[in-house]
C-alpha positions in Angstrom: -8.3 38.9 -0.2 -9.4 35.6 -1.3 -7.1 32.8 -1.9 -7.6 31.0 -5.5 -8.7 27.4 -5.8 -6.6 25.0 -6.1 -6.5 23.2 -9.3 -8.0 19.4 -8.7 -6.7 17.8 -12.0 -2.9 16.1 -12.2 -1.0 15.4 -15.2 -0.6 12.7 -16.5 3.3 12.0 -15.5 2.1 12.6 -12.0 -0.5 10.2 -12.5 1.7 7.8 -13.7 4.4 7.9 -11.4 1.9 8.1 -8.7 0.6 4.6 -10.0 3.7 3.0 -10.4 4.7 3.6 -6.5 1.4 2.4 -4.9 1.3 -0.7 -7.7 4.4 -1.7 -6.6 4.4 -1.0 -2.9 1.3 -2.6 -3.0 2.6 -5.8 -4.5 5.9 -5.4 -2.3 3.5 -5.0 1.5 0.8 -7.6 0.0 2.1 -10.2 -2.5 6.0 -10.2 -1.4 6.4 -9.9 2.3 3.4 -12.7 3.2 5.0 -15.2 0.6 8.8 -14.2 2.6 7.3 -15.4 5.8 5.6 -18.4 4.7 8.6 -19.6 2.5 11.8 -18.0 4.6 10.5 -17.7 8.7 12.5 -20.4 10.4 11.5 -22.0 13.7 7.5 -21.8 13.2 5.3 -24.5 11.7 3.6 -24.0 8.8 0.2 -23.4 10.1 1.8 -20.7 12.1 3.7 -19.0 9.3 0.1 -18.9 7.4 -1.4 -17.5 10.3 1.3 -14.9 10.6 1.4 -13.9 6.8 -2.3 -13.4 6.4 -2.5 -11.1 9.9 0.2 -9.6 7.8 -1.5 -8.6 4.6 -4.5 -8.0 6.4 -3.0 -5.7 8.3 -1.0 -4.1 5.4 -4.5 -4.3 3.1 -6.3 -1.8 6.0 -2.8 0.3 6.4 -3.0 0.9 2.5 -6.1 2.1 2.6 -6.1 4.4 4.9 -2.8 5.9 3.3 -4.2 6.0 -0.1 -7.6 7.8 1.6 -5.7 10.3 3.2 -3.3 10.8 0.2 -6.8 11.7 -1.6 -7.9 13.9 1.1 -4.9 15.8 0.8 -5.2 15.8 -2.9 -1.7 14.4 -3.6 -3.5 11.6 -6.1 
């Protein structure tokens, strides 16, 4: 017996919510964190801080997009 397809559309609450959580984990991994080590990370020069923050969100920039790729492959947004 064949299985029926899946339906590929989401509401629009899902949508939404699902917006709000990668908006603001986003800005929490990307904006927040790097601007926490540059202001807050004691016993580092500056330069080094820098350094350390944008290894940070680069790192956090290809971590998010791999989690919002698979996310689409599994058809959760």
């Amino acid at each position: 017996m064949a299985r029926e397809p899946v339906p590929t559309t989401m509401s629009w609450p899902r949508a939404v919510a699902a917006t709000a959580i990668v908006a603001a984990l986003g800005v929490g991994l990307l904006v927040v964190v790097p601007n926490l080590l540059v202001s807050r990370l004691g016993g580092l020069d500056r330069g080094w801080r820098a350094g350390l923050a944008t290894i940070w969100f680069f790192g956090m920039l290809a971590a998010l997009a791999w989690l919002l790729r698979r996310l689409q492959a599994r058809k959760l947004i």
